[in-house]
VEXLUMBA-528280 format. One record per residue (C-alpha): x, y, z; residue in three letters. Coordinates in steps of 0.2 Angstrom, whole numbers, plus 5000, padded with zeros to 4 digits. Example, Ala and Ser with C-alpha at 12.3 -4.5 7.8 and 13.67 -1.06 7.14 Angstrom:
REM residues 2
506249785039Ala 506849955036Ser 
This chain:
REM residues 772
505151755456Unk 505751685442Unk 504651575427Unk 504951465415Unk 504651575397Unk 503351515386Unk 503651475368Unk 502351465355Unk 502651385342Unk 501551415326Unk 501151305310Unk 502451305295Unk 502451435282Unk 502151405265Unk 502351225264Unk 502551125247Unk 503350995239Unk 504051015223Unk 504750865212Unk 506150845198Unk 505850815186Unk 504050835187Unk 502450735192Unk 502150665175Unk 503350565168Unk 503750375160Unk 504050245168Unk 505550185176Unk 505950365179Unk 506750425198Unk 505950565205Unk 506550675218Unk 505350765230Unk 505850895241Unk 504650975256Unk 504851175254Unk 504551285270Unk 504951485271Unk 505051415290Unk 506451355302Unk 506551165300Unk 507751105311Unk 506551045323Unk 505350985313Unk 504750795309Unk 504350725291Unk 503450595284Unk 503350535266Unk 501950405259Unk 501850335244Unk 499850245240Unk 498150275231Unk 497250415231Unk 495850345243Unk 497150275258Unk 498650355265Unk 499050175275Unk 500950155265Unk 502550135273Unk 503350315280Unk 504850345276Unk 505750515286Unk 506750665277Unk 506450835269Unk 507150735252Unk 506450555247Unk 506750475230Unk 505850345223Unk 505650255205Unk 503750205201Unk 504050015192Unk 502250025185Unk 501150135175Unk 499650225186Unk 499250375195Unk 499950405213Unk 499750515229Unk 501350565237Unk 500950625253Unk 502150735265Unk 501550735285Unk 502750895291Unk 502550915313Unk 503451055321Unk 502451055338Unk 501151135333Unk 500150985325Unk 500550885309Unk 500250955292Unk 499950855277Unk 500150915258Unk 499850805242Unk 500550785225Unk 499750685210Unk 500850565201Unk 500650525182Unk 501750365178Unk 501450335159Unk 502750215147Unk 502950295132Unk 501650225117Unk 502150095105Unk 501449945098Unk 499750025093Unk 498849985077Unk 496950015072Unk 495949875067Unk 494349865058Unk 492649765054Unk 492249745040Unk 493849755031Unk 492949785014Unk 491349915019Unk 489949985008Unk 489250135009Unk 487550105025Unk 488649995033Unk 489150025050Unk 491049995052Unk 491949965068Unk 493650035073Unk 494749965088Unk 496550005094Unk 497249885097Unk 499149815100Unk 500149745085Unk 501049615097Unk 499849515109Unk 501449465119Unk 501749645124Unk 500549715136Unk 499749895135Unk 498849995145Unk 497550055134Unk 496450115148Unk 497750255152Unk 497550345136Unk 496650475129Unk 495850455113Unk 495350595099Unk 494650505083Unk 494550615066Unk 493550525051Unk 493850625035Unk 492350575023Unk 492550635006Unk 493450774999Unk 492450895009Unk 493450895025Unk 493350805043Unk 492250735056Unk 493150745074Unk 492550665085Unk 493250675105Unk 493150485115Unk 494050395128Unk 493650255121Unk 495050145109Unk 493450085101Unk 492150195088Unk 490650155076Unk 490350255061Unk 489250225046Unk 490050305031Unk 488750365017Unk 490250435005Unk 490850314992Unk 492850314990Unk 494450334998Unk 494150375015Unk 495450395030Unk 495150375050Unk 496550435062Unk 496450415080Unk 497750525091Unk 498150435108Unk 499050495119Unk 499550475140Unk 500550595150Unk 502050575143Unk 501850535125Unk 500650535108Unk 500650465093Unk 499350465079Unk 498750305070Unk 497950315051Unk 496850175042Unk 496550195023Unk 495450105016Unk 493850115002Unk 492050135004Unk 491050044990Unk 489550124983Unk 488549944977Unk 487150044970Unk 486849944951Unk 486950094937Unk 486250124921Unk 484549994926Unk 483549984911Unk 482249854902Unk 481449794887Unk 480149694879Unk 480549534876Unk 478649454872Unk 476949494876Unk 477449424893Unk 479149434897Unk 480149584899Unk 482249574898Unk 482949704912Unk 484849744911Unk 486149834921Unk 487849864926Unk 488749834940Unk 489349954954Unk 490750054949Unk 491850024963Unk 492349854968Unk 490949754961Unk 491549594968Unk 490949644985Unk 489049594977Unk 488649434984Unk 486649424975Unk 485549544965Unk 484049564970Unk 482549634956Unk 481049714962Unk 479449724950Unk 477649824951Unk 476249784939Unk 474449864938Unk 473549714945Unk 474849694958Unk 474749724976Unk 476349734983Unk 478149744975Unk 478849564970Unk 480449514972Unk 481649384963Unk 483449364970Unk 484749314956Unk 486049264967Unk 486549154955Unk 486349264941Unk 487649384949Unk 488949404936Unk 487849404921Unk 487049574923Unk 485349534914Unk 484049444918Unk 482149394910Unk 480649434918Unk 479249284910Unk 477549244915Unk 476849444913Unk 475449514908Unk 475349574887Unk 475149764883Unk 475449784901Unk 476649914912Unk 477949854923Unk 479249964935Unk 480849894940Unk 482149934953Unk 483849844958Unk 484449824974Unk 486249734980Unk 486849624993Unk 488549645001Unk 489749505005Unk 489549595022Unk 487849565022Unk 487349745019Unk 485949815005Unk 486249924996Unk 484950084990Unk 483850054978Unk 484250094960Unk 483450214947Unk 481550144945Unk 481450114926Unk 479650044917Unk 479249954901Unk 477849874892Unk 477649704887Unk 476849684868Unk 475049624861Unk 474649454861Unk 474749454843Unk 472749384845Unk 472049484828Unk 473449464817Unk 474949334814Unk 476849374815Unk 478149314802Unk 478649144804Unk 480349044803Unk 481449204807Unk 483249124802Unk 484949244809Unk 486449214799Unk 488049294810Unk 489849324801Unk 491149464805Unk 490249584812Unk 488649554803Unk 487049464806Unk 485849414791Unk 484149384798Unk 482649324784Unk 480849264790Unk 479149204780Unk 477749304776Unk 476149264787Unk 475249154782Unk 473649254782Unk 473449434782Unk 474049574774Unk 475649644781Unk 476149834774Unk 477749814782Unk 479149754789Unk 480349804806Unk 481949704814Unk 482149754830Unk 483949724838Unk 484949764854Unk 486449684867Unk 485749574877Unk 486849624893Unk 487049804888Unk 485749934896Unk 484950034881Unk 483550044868Unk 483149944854Unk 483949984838Unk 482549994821Unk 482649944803Unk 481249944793Unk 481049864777Unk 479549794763Unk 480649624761Unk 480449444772Unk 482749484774Unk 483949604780Unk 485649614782Unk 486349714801Unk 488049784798Unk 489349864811Unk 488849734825Unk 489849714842Unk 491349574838Unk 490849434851Unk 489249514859Unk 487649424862Unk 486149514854Unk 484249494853Unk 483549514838Unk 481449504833Unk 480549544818Unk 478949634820Unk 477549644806Unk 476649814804Unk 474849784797Unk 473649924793Unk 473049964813Unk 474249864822Unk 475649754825Unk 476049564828Unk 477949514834Unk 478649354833Unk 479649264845Unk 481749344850Unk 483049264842Unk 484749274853Unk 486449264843Unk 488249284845Unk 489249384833Unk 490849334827Unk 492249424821Unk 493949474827Unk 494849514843Unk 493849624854Unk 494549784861Unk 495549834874Unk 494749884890Unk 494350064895Unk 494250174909Unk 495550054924Unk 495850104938Unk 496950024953Unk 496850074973Unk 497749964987Unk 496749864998Unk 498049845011Unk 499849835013Unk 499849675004Unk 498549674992Unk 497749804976Unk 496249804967Unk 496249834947Unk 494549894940Unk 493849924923Unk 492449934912Unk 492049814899Unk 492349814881Unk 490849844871Unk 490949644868Unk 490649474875Unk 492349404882Unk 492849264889Unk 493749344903Unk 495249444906Unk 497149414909Unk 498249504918Unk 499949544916Unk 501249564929Unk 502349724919Unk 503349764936Unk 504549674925Unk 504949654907Unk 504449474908Unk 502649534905Unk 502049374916Unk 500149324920Unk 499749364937Unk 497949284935Unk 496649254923Unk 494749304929Unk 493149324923Unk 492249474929Unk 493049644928Unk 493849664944Unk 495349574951Unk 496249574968Unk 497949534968Unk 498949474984Unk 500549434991Unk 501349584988Unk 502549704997Unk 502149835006Unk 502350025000Unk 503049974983Unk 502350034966Unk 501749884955Unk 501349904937Unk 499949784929Unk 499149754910Unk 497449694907Unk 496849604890Unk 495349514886Unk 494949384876Unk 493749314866Unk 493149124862Unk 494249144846Unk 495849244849Unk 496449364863Unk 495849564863Unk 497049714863Unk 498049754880Unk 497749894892Unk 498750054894Unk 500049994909Unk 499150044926Unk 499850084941Unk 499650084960Unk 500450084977Unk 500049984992Unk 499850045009Unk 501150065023Unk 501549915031Unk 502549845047Unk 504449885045Unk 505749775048Unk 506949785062Unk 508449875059Unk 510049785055Unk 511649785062Unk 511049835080Unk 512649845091Unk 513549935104Unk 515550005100Unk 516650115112Unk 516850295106Unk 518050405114Unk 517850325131Unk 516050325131Unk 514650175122Unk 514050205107Unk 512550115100Unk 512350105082Unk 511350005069Unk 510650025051Unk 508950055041Unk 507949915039Unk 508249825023Unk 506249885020Unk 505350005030Unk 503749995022Unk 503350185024Unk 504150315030Unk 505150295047Unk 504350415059Unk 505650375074Unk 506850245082Unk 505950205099Unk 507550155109Unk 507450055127Unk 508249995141Unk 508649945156Unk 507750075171Unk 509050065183Unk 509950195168Unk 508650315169Unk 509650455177Unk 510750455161Unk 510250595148Unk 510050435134Unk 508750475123Unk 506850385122Unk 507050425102Unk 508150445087Unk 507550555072Unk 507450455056Unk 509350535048Unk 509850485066Unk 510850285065Unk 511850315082Unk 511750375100Unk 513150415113Unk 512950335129Unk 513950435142Unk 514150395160Unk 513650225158Unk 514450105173Unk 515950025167Unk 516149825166Unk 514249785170Unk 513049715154Unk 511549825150Unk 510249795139Unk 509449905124Unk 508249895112Unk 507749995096Unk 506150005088Unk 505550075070Unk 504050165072Unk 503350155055Unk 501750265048Unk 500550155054Unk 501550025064Unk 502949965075Unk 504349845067Unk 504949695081Unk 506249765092Unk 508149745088Unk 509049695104Unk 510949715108Unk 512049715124Unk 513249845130Unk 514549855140Unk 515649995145Unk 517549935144Unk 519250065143Unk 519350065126Unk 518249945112Unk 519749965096Unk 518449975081Unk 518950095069Unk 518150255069Unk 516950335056Unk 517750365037Unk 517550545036Unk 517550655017Unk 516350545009Unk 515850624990Unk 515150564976Unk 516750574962Unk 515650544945Unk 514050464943Unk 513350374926Unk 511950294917Unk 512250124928Unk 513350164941Unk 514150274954Unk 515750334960Unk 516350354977Unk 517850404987Unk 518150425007Unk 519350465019Unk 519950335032Unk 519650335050Unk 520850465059Unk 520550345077Unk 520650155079Unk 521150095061Unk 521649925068Unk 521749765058Unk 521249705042Unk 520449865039Unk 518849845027Unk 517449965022Unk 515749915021Unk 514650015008Unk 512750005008Unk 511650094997Unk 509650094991Unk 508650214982Unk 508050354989Unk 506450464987Unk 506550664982Unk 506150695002Unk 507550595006Unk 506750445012Unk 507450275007Unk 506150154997Unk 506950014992Unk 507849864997Unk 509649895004Unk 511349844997Unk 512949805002Unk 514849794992Unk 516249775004Unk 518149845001Unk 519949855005Unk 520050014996Unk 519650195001Unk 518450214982Unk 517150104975Unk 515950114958Unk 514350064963Unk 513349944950Unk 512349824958Unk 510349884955Unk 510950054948Unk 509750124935Unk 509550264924Unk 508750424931Unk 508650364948Unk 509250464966Unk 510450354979Unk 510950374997Unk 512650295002Unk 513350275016Unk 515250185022Unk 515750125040Unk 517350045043Unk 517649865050Unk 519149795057Unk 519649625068Unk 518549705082Unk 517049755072Unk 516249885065Unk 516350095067Unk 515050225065Unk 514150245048Unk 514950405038Unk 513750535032Unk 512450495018Unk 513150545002Unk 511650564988Unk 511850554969Unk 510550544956Unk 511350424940Unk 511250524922Unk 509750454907Unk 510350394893Unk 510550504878Unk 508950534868Unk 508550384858Unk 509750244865Unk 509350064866Unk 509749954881Unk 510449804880Unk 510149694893Unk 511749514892Unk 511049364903Unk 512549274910Unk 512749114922Unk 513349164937Unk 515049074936Unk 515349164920Unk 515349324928Unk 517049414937Unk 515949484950Unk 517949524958Unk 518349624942Unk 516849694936Unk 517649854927Unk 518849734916Unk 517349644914Unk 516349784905Unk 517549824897Unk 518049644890Unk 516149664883Unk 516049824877Unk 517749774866Unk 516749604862Unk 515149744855Unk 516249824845Unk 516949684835Unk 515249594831Unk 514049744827Unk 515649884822Unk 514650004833Unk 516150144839Unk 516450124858Unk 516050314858Unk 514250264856Unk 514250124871Unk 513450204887Unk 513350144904Unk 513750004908Unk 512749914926Unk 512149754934Unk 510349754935Unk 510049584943Unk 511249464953Unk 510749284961Unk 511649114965Unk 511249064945Unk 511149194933Unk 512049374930Unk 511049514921Unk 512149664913Unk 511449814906Unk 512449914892Unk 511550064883Unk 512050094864Unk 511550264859Unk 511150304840Unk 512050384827Unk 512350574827Unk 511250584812Unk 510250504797Unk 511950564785Unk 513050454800Unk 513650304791Unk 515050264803Unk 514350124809Unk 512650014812Unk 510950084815Unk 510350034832Unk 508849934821Unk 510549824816Unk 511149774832Unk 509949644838Unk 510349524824Unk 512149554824Unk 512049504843Unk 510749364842Unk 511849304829Unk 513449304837Unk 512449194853Unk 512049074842Unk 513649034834Unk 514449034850Unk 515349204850Unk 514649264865Unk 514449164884Unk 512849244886Unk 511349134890Unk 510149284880Unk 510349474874Unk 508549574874Unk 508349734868Unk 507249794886Unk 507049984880Unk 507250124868Unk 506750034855Unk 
């Protein structure tokens, strides 16, 4: 008899799914899964589910391949059920979908902290119309206090506490990162240590003690109120006076005391924040006798002139006094009593503080004791005071500084300052205390600042020139986003911002996800200004979007649309660019023209800035257009000074692909030159012919000051706007003392001025600016 033969059929080998190109990737990327078996699979039956990790309810879709494109951030379980006969099989992969990080900045409460207080930290996005996932990220904080190295600390939370008990500088960077990105924020910012210095006290009277101090060193205007504490012998507790009012003056008297009695003192602050301070250095001081056995000197008179004060008193009236004493000190300055002794009822004080307030008492020595009369409080006269000492500057933020100093060894009336970013010399702002902060300016630029103060009478000497740096800020969008046709294929393109405000870390570039099997890049490297496009579909719109990611911020995205046509007829890039000659004002190029897609009314646009040593650009951008294939470069040139130029050629269809950077750093003038800067109105100037026109002015040099054109140097335009023309010419000296062949650069000033003012000359001013 013949059966039906049996099969057995047995469970799959080895089964898997793999995925390209990969299980953690950013969003709007297409993955391919495929179910792997070292079994026959003909006859078998598969399943795909896409859904949570906790419900496998989503729709099947059938296949040994499915591809699918996750359209929001998350984590997903892709499920594959596999049936052959022998029962269904299920296996599992985990999905990261993650959009790359941008937008992310680190905020901070208080803004201004002092040393105690806690200080709060929060990442959070820069553009509240964009939204983040922050609850995807991972979160590794590092706080650097001090010089002596770092705190880490691990959290996966975008929010952290931390009490800082370091004075100064202090940085806290926060590295956040998902499963397919990171990027690494930094805050910079100053700790204040408002602890008073230098507390010390004196006796004033037989119940009063005067107790003096000196602010905190960094950022005093953070004190909102002083607050004294005191401690006498028939005293139970410490009693405290707040001299909220008395905040800026830095010395106070303490009355209604106890004669021949011991008093402590200690200073504490409060914070604008609302913080206190630690205590100061406890200090002590006596008050004098009550002058109950013997009399003082009467009518104590203080003359004050330049620098001197004459002080004279009467005799007691009973008594025999063996002697006399004038004691004398600043009344806002911490530090001992100065002693003269004497036999007269006069003496004179010589080598006093120009414009300080002093205290001055007479005390009369009798055979076992002493009897002081009441203080006299004067203000000594004299000239200027001197400058300040010991500035220092830090940046408060992207926008602001901070100026700091110590006070002359006089009374002033307060301080101006001095804008010397510019030879103007301008005041900024007048204050009264010896801190400032300055707003309004630009971000990651070096600004230059003078302080002088002055007295009721006449102004003191000025500062050395201080310097400082604000902090990175938000870049702008680059310029000139656009999208051109290069050899078949798109090309996008753009140019540096015109300020980045910090170094460019990276061009974020987006777009459109349905492109996300295309090889286009997420990012550009800083040198990078274009991208190649291939494969993108022809004749459809696409759109793309590129983003600065600054040092500690994101600039607003650029946006331009591209689409793919046969051919796009912008010229190509100039190619050959070199830097011919360079001088103290200006810079020589030359190029080579397109090889491909000349076109029409071919032009070249040049633009330029200036660059740091690690080739980084730091200032403003500027452009010069041209027909011809060279250019000399004088707009904002200076002397000294490295530049970065780039060309891209423009034609009736637009504009190519930037050429290389070419870099040339301008020559100094020769040892001992004078510049000359020539103010013109701007319809005076042949902007169209600028070398005939410095050389129409040179020629002009020569026949007013008889200077040899051998000795003229440079020649540059340092400032341009809608009304006036500034040019810069640099006159170098003569060869030597026996040189008579022509004017002494001490000449050439009033042989200029005087050519202005008869009219010689369409110049609105000459100023000698340097050298001089």
């Amino acid at each position: 008899m013949r059966g039906n033969k049996l099969q057995f059929i047995s469970a799959l080998d080895n089964l898997t799914i793999s995925a390209d190109p990969g299980i953690s990737v950013a969003l709007g990327t297409t993955i391919n899964f495929r179910a792997e078996t070292t079994s026959f699979v003909d006859d078998v039956y598969f399943l795909w589910y896409i859904d949570s990790e906790t419900s496998y309810s989503g729709h099947g879709v059938k296949g040994t391949k499915f591809s699918h494109q996750f359209k929001e951030a998350g984590t997903y379980v892709v499920s594959l059920a596999a049936n052959n006969g022998a029962g269904p099989q299920v296996e599992m992969v985990v999905v990261n979908v993650d959009a790359p990080i941008a937008g992310l900045t680190i905020q901070q409460e208080p803004e201004d902290p002092a040393v105690g207080e806690g200080v709060i930290f929060i990442v959070t996005t820069t553009d509240e119309s964009k939204s983040v996932d922050i609850s995807r990220m991972k979160y590794q904080w590092t706080i650097k206090e001090g010089p002596d190295g770092a705190t880490v600390m691990n959290s996966m939370l975008p929010i952290l506490l931390h009490t800082f008990n370091t004075p100064g500088q202090q940085t806290v960077s926060v590295a956040v990162s998902n499963s397919v990105d990171s990027v690494n924020l930094t805050s910079k910012f100053l700790v204040s240590d408002l602890t008073v210095t230098s507390l010390s006290c004196v006796p004033v009277s037989s119940t009063s003690i005067q107790v003096v101090w000196n602010p905190p060193t960094l950022r005093p205007g953070l004190v909102s109120a002083y607050t004294l504490k005191y401690f006498g012998p028939s005293m139970t507790t410490w009693h405290q006076m707040s001299l909220g009012v008395n905040a800026s003056s830095h010395h106070y008297r303490v009355n209604d005391l106890t004669p021949s009695t011991t008093y402590e003192f200690i200073m504490v602050t409060t914070s604008s924040g609302g913080g206190m301070s630690e205590d100061s250095d406890k200090v002590s001081a006596t008050t004098l006798p009550d002058n109950a056995d013997h009399q003082p000197a009467k009518a104590v008179k203080v003359d004050v002139s330049n620098r001197e004060a004459v002080v004279s008193w009467s005799a007691p009236s009973s008594g025999t006094p063996t002697g006399y004493a004038v004691e004398y000190w600043m009344s806002d300055r911490p530090g001992v009593p100065k002693h003269q002794s004497t036999q007269k009822t006069s003496m004179k004080l010589t080598g006093l503080t120009v414009g300080a307030a002093y205290t001055i008492r007479v005390k009369t020595w009798y055979k076992d004791d002493a009897a002081y009369a009441d203080v006299v409080d004067v203000q000594i006269e004299g000239s200027s005071p001197d400058s300040i000492t010991n500035p220092r500057a830090f940046p408060e933020n992207s926008t602001a500084v901070v100026i700091v100093w110590d006070k002359p060894k006089v009374d002033v009336v307060g301080y101006h300052v001095y804008n010397a970013t510019d030879s103007d010399n301008s005041v900024v702002t007048t204050v009264q205390d010896n801190t400032v902060t300055i707003g309004d300016l630009l971000p990651w630029t070096t600004y230059y600042f003078i302080v002088q103060p002055f007295s009721t009478n006449q102004p003191g000497q000025k500062s050395e020139v201080i310097s400082v740096t604000t902090d990175y800020g938000v870049p702008d969008p680059v310029k000139d986003l656009q999208c051109v046709m290069k050899e078949g294929n798109a090309q996008l393109q753009w140019h540096e911002p015109v300020r980045a405000n910090g170094p460019i870390l990276k061009y974020l570039i987006e777009y459109d996800n349905s492109l996300s099997n295309l090889t286009i890049p997420k990012y550009a490297d800083p040198g990078v200004l274009a991208i190649l496009i291939e494969g993108l579909p022809k004749y459809q719109k696409f759109e793309f979007s590129v983003t600065v990611q600054g040092a500690l911020a994101y600039s607003a995205a650029a946006v331009t649309t591209c689409t793919r046509t046969e051919a796009s007829g912008v010229p190509g890039s100039p190619s050959a660019i070199y830097v011919q000659h360079t001088n103290v004002a200006s810079v020589d190029l030359r190029w080579r023209a397109p090889e491909v897609d000349q076109g029409d009314n071919l032009t070249y646009e040049i633009r330029y800035g200036q660059y740091s040593r690690g080739g980084t650009r730091i200032g403003p951008e500027m452009v010069v257009t041209t027909d011809k294939l060279y250019a000399t470069i004088r707009d904002g040139i200076s002397p000294s000074t490295e530049y970065g130029f780039t060309v891209c050629a423009k034609n009736d269809k637009g504009a190519g692909a930037p050429s290389e950077t070419a870099f040339a750093v301008t020559l100094a003038p020769e040892v001992g030159s004078v510049e000359y800067e020539f103010k013109f109105l701007s319809p005076d100037f042949n902007a169209l012919n600028a070398k005939d026109f410095g050389d129409n002015l040179k020629h002009k040099i020569t026949q007013i000051t008889h200077v040899s054109t051998d000795r003229l140097s440079g020649y540059g335009v340092t400032h341009r706007d809608k009304t006036d023309v500034k040019v810069s010419i640099w006159i170098s000296p003569r060869s030597s003392a026996s040189d008579t062949s022509g004017p002494s650069t001490e000449s050439v000033v009033s042989a200029l001025d005087s050519a202005v003012k008869k009219g010689e000359f369409t110049v609105s001013s000459i100023t000698a600016v340097s050298g001089q």
